[in-house]
SEFIZA-3560 file (N, C-alpha, C; in Angstrom, 3 decimals):
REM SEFIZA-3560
<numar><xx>-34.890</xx><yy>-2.024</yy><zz>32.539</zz><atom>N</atom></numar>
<numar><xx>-34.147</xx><yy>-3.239</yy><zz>32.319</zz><atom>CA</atom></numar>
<numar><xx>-34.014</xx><yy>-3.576</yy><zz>30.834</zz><atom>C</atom></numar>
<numar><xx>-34.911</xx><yy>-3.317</yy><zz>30.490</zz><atom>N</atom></numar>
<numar><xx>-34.746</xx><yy>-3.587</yy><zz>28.674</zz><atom>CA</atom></numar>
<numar><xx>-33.750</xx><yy>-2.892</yy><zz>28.033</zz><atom>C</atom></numar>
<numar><xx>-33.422</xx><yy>-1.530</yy><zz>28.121</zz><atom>N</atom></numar>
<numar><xx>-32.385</xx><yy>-0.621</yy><zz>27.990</zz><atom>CA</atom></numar>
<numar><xx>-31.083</xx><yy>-1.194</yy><zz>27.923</zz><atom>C</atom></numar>
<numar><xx>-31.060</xx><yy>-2.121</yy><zz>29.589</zz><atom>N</atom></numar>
<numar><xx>-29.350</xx><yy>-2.384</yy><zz>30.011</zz><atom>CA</atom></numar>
<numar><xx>-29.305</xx><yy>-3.828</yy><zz>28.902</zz><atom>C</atom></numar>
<numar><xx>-30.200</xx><yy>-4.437</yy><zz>28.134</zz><atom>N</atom></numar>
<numar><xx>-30.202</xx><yy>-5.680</yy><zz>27.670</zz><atom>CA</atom></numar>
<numar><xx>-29.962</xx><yy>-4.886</yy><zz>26.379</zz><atom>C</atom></numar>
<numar><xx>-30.155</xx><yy>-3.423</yy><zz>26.101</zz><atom>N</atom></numar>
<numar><xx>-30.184</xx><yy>-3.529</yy><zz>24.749</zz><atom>CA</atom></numar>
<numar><xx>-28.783</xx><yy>-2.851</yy><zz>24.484</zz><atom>C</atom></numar>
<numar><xx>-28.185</xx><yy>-2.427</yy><zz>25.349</zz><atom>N</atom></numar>
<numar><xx>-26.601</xx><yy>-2.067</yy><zz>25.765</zz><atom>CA</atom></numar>
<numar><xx>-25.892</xx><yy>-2.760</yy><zz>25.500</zz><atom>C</atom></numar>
<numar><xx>-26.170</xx><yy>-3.919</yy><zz>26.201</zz><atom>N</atom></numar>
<numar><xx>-25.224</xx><yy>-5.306</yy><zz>26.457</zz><atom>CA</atom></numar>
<numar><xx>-25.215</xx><yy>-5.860</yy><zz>24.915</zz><atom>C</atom></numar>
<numar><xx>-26.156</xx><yy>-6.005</yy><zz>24.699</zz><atom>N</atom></numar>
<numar><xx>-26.102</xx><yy>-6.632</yy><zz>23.512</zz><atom>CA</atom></numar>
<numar><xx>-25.778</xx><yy>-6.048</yy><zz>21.948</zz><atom>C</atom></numar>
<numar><xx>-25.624</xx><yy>-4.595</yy><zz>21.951</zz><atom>N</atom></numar>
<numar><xx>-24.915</xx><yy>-4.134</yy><zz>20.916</zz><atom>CA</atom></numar>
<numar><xx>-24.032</xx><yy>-4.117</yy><zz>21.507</zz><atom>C</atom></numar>
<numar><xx>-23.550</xx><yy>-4.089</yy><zz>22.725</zz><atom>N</atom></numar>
<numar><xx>-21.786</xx><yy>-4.143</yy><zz>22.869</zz><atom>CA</atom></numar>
<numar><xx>-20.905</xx><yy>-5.390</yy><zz>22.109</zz><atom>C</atom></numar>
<numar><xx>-21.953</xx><yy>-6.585</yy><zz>23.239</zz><atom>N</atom></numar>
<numar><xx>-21.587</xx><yy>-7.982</yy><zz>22.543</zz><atom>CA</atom></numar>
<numar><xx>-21.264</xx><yy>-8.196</yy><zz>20.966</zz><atom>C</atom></numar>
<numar><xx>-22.472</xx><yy>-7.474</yy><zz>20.442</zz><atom>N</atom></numar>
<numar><xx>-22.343</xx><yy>-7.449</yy><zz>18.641</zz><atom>CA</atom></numar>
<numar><xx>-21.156</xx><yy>-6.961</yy><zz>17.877</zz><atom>C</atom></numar>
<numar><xx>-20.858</xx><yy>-5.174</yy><zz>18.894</zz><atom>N</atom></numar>
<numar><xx>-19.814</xx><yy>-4.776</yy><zz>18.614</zz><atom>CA</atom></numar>
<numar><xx>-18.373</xx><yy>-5.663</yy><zz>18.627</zz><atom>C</atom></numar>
<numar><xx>-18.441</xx><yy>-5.691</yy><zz>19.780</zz><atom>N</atom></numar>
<numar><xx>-17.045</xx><yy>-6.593</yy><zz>20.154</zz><atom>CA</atom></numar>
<numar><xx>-17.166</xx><yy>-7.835</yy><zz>19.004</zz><atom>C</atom></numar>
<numar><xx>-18.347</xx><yy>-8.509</yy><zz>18.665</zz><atom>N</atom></numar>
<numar><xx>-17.935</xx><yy>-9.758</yy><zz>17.411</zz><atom>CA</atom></numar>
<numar><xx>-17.670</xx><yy>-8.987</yy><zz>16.451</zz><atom>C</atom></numar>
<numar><xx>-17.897</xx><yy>-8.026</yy><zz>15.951</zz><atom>N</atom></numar>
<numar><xx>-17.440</xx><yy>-7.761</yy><zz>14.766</zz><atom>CA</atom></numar>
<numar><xx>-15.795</xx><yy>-7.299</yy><zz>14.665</zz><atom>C</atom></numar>
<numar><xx>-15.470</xx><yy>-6.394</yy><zz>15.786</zz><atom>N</atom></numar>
<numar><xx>-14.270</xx><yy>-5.851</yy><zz>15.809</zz><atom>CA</atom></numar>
<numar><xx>-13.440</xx><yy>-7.052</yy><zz>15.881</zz><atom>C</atom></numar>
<numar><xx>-13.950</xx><yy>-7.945</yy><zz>16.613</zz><atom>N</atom></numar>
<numar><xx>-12.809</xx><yy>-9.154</yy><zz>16.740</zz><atom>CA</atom></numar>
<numar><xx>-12.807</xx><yy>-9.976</yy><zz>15.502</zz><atom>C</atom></numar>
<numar><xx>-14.219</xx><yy>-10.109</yy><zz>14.627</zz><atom>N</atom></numar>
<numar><xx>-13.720</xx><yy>-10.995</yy><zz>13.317</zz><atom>CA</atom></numar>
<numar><xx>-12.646</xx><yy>-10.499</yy><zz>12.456</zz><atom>C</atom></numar>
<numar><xx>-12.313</xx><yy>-9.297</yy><zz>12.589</zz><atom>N</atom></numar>
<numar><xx>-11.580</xx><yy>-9.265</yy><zz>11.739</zz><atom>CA</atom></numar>
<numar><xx>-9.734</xx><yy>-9.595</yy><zz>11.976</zz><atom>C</atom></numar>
<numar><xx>-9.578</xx><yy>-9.317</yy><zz>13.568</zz><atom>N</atom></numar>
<numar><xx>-8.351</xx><yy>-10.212</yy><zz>13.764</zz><atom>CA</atom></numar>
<numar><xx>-8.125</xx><yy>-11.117</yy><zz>13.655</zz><atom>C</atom></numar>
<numar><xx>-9.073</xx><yy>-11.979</yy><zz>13.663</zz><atom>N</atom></numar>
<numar><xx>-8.944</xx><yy>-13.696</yy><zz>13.397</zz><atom>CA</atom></numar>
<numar><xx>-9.571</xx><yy>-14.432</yy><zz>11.969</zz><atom>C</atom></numar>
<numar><xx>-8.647</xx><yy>-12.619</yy><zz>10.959</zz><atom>N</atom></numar>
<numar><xx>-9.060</xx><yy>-13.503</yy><zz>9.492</zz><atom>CA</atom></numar>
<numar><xx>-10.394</xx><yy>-13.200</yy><zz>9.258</zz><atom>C</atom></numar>
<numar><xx>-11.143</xx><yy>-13.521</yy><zz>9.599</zz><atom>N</atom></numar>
<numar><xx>-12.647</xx><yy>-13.456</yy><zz>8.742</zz><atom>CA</atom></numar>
<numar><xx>-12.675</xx><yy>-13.679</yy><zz>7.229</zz><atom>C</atom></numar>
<numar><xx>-11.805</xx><yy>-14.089</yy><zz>6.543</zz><atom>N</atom></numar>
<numar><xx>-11.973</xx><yy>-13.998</yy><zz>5.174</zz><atom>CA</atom></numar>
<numar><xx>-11.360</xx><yy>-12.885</yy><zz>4.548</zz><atom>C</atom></numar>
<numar><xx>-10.803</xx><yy>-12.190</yy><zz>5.156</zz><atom>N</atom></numar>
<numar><xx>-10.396</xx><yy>-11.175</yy><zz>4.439</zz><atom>CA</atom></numar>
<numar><xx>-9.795</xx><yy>-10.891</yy><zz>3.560</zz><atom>C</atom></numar>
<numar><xx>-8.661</xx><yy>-10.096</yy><zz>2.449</zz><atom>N</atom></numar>
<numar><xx>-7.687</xx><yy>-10.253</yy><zz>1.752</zz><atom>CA</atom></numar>
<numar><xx>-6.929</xx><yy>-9.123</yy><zz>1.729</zz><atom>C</atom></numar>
<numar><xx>-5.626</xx><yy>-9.413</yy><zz>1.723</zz><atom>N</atom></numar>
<numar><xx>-4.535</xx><yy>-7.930</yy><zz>1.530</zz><atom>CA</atom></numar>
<numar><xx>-4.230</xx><yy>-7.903</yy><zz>0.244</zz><atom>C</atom></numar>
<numar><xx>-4.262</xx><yy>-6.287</yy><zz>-0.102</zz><atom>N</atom></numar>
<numar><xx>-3.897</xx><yy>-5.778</yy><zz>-1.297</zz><atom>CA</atom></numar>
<numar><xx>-2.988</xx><yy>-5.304</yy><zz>-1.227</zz><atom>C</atom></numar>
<numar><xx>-1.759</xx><yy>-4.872</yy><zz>-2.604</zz><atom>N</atom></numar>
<numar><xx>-1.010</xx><yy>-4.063</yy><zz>-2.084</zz><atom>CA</atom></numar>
<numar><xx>-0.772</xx><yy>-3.226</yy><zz>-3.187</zz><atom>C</atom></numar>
<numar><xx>-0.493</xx><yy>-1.901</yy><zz>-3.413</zz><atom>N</atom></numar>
<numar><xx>-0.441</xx><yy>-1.387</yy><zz>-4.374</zz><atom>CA</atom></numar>
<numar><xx>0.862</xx><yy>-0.576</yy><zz>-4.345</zz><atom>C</atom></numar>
<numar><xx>1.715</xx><yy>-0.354</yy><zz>-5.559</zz><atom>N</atom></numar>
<numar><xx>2.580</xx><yy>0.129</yy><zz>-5.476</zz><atom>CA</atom></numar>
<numar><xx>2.890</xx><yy>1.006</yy><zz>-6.755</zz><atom>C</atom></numar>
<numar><xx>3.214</xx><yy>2.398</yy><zz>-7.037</zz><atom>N</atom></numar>
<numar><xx>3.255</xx><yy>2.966</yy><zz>-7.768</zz><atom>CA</atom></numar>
<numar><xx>4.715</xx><yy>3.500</yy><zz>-8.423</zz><atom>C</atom></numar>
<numar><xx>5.431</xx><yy>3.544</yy><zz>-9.408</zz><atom>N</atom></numar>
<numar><xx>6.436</xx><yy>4.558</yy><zz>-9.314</zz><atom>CA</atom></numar>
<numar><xx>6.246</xx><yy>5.353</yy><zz>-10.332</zz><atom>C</atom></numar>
<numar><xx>7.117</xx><yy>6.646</yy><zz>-10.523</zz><atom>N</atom></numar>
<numar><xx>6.773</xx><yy>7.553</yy><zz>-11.048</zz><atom>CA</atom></numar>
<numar><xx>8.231</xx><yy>8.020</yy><zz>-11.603</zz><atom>C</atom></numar>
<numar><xx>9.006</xx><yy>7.937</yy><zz>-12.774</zz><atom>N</atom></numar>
<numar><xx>9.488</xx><yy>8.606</yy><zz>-13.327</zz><atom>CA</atom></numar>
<numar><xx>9.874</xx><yy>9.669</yy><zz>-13.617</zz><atom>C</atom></numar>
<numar><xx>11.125</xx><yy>10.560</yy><zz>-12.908</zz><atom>N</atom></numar>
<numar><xx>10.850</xx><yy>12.157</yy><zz>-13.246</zz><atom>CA</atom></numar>
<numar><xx>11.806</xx><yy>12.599</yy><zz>-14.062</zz><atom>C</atom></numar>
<numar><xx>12.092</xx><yy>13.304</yy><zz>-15.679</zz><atom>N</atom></numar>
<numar><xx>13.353</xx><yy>13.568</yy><zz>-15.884</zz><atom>CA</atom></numar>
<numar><xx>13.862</xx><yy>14.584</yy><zz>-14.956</zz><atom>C</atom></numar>
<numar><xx>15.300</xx><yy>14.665</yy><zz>-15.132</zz><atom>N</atom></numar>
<numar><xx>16.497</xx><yy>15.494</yy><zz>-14.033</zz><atom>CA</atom></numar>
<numar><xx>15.836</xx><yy>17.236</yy><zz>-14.809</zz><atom>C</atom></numar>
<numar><xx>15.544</xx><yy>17.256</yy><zz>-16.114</zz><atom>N</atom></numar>
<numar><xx>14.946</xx><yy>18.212</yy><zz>-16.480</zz><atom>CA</atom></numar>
<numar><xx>13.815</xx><yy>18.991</yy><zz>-15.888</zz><atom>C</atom></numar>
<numar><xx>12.774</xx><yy>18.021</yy><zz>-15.556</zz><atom>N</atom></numar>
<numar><xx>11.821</xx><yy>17.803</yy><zz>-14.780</zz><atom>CA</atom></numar>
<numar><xx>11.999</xx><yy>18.794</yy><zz>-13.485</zz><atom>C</atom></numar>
<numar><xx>12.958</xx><yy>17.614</yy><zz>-12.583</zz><atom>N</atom></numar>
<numar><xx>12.724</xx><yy>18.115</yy><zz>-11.540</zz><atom>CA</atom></numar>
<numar><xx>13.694</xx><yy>19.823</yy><zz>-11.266</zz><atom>C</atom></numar>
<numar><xx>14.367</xx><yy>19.892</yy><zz>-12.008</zz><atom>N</atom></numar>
<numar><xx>15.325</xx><yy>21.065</yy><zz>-12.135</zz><atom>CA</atom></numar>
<numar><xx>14.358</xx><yy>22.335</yy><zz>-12.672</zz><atom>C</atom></numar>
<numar><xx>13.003</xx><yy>22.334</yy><zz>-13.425</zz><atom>N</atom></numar>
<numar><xx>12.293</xx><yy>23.093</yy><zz>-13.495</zz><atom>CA</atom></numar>
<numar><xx>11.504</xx><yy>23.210</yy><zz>-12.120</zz><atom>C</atom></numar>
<numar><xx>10.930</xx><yy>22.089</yy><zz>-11.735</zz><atom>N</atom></numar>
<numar><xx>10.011</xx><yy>22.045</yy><zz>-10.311</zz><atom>CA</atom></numar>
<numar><xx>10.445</xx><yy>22.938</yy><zz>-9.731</zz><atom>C</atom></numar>
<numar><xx>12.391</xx><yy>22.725</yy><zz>-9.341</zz><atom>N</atom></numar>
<numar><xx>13.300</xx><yy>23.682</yy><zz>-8.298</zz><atom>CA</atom></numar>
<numar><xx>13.197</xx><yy>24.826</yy><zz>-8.510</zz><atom>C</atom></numar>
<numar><xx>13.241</xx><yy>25.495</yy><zz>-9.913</zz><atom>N</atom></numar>
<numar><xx>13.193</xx><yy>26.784</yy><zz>-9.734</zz><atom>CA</atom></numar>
<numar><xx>11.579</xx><yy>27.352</yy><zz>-9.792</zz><atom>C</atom></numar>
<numar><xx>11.066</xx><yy>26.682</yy><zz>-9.728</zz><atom>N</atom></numar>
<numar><xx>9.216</xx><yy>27.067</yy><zz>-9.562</zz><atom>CA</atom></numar>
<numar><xx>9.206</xx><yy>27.433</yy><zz>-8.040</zz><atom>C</atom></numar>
<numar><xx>9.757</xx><yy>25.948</yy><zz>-7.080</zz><atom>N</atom></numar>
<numar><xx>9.671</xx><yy>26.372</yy><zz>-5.638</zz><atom>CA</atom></numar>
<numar><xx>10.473</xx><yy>27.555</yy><zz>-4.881</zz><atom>C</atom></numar>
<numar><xx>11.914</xx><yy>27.943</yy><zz>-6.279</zz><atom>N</atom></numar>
<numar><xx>12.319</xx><yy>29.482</yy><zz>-5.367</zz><atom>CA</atom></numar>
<numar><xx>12.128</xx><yy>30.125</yy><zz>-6.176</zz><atom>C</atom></numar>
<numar><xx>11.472</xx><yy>30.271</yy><zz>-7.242</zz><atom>N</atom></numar>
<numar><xx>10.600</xx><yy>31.878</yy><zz>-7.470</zz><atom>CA</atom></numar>
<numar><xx>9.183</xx><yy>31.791</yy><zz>-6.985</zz><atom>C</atom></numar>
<numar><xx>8.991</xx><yy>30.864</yy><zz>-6.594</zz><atom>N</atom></numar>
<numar><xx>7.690</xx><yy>30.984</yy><zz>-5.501</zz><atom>CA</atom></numar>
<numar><xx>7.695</xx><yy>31.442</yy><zz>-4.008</zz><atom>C</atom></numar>
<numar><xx>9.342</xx><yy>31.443</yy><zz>-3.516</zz><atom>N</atom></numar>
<numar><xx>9.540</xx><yy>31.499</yy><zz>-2.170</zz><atom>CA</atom></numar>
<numar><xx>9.071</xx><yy>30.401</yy><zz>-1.704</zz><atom>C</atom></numar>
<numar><xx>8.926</xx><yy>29.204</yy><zz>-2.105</zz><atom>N</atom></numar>
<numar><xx>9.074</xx><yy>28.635</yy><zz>-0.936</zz><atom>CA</atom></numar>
<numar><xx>10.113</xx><yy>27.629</yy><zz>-0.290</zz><atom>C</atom></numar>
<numar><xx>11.643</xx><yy>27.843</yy><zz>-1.306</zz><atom>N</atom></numar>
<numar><xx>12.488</xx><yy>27.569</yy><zz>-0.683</zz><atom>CA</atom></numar>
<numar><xx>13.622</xx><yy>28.874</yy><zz>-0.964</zz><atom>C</atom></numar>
<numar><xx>14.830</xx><yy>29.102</yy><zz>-0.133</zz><atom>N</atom></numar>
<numar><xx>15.713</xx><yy>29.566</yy><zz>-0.345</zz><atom>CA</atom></numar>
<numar><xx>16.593</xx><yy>29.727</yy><zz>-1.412</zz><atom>C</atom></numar>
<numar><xx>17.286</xx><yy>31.021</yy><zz>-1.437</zz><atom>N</atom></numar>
<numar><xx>18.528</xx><yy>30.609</yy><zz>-2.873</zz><atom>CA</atom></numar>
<numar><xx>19.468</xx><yy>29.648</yy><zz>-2.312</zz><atom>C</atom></numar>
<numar><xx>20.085</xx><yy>29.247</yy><zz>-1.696</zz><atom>N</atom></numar>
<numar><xx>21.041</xx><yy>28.465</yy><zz>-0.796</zz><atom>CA</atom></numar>
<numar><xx>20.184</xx><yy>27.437</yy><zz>-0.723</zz><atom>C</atom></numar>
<numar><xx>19.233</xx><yy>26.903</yy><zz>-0.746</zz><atom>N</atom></numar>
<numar><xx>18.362</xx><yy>25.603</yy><zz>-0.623</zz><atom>CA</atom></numar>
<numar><xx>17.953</xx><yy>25.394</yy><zz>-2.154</zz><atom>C</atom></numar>
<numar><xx>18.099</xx><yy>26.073</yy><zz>-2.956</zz><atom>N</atom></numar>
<numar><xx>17.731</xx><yy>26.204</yy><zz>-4.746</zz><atom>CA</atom></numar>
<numar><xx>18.980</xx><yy>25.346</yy><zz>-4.777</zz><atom>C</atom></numar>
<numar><xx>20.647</xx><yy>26.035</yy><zz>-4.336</zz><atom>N</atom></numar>
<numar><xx>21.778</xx><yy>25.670</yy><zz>-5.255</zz><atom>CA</atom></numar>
<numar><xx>22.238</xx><yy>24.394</yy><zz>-4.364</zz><atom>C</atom></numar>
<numar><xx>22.033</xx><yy>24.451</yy><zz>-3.297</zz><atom>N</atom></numar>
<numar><xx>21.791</xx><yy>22.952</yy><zz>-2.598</zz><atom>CA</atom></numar>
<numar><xx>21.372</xx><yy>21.648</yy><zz>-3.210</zz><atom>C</atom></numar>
<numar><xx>20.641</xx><yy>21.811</yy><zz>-3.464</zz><atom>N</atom></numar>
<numar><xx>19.141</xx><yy>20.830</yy><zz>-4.490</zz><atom>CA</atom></numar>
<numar><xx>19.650</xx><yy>20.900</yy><zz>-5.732</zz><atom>C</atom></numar>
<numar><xx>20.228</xx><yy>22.192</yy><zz>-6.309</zz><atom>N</atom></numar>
<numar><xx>20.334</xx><yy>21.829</yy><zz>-7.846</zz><atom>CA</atom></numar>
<numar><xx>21.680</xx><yy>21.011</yy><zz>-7.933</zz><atom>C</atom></numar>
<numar><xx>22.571</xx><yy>21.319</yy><zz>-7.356</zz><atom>N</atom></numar>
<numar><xx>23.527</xx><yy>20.147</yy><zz>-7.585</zz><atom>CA</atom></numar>
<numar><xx>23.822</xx><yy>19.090</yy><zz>-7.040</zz><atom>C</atom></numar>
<numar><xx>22.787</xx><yy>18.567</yy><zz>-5.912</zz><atom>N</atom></numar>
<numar><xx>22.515</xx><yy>17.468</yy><zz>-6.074</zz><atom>CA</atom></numar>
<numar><xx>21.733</xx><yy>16.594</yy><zz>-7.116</zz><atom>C</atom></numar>
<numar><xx>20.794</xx><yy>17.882</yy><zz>-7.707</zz><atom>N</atom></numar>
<numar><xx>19.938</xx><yy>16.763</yy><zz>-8.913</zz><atom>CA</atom></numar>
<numar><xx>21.106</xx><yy>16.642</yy><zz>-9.956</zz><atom>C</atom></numar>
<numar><xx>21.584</xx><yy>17.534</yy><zz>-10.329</zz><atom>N</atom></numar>
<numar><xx>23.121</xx><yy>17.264</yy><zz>-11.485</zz><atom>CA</atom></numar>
<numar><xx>23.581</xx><yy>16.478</yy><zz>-11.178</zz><atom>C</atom></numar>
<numar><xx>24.414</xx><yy>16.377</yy><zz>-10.050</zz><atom>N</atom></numar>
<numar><xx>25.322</xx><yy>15.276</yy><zz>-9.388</zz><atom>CA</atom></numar>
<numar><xx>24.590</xx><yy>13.775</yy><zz>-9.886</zz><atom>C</atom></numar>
<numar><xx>23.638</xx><yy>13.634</yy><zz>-9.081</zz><atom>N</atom></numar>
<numar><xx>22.745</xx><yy>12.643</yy><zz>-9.028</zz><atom>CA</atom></numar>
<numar><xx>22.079</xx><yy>12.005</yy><zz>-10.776</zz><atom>C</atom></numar>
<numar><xx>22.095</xx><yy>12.494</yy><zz>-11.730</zz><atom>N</atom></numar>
<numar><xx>22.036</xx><yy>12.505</yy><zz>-12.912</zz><atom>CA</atom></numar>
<numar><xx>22.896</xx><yy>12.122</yy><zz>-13.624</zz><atom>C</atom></numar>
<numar><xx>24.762</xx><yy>12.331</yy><zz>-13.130</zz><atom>N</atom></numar>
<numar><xx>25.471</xx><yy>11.998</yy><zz>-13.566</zz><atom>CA</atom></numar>
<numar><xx>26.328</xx><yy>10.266</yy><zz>-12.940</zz><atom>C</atom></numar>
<numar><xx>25.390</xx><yy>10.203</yy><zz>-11.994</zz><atom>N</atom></numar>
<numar><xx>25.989</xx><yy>9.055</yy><zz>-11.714</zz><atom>CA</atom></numar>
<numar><xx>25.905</xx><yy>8.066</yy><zz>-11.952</zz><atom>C</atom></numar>
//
């Protein structure tokens, strides 16, 4: 019997804790937000790193590269 009391009662404990925190407890939200800058230079080297690496296509290289041109000029 002591066992099923000592069950019950870390359940009970459990369940208060999981529930303080839906109802606020004090808590606070953070939010973090980063951006990152890339020149068109930049990423036009990256591109040809990922297809002389294989891991994209020539047709997925000239895909990508003139969208980053395009996209640079606008």
């Amino acid at each position: 019997m002591p066992y099923a009391r000592f069950l019950f009662t870390a359940a009970l404990l459990a369940l208060a804790l999981a529930s303080a925190g839906c109802w606020g407890g004090g808590s606070t939200t953070s939010t973090y937000s980063e951006t990152k800058t890339i020149s068109t230079g930049q990423e036009l080297m990256d591109l040809k790193k990922a297809r002389d690496s294989g891991a994209i296509t020539e047709a997925e290289y000239q895909r990508l590269r003139e969208s980053i041109i395009k996209k640079a000029h606008d």
